[in-house]
C-alpha positions in Angstrom: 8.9 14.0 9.5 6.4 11.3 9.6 6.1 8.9 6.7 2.8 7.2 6.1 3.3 3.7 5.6 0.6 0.8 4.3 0.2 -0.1 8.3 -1.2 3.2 8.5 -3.5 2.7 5.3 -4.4 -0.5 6.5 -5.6 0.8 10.4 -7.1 3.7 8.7 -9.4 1.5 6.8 -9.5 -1.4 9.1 -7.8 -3.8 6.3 -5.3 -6.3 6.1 -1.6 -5.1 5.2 -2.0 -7.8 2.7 -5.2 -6.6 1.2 -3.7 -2.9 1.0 -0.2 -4.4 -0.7 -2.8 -6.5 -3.2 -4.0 -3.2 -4.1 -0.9 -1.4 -4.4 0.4 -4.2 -6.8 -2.3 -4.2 -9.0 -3.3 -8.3 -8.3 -6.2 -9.6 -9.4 -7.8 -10.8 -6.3 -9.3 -8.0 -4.9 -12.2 -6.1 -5.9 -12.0 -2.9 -8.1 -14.3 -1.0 -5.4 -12.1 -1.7 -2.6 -8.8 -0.9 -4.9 -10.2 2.4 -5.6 -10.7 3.2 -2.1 -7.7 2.4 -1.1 -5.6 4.1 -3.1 -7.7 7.4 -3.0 -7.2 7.1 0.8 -3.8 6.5 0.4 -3.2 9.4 -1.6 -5.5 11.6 1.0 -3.2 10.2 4.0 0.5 11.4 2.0 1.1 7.5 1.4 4.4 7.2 -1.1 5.8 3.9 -2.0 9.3 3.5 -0.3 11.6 2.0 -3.0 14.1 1.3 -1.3 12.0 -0.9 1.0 10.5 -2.4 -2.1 14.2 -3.4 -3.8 15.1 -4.7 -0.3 11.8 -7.0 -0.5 12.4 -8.7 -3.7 16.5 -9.0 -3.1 17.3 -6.8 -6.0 19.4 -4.2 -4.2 22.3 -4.2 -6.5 
């Protein structure tokens, strides 16, 4: 099985990774019209957050 991951979000929409993990982390930096398309596209490609990838990210694994 395939998993969609934010590089596939981010070629989809021809968008930085950083721009689509701004999004996905609610920052403040990026415009509310570009948020909302990216996560409704997101959601439209099968995109779920990997948590495990996120704990390994920010060192919190244990």
């Amino acid at each position: 099985m395939d998993y969609v991951t934010i590089k596939d979000v981010a070629k989809r929409l021809n968008l930085a990774v950083s721009t689509i993990s701004r999004a996905f982390n609610d920052k403040y930096d990026i415009k509310k019209e570009t948020k909302e398309l990216i996560l409704k596209t997101a959601t439209e490609m099968g995109y779920h957050p990997n948590p495990m990838a996120k704990k390994v990210n920010t060192k919190k694994i244990f």
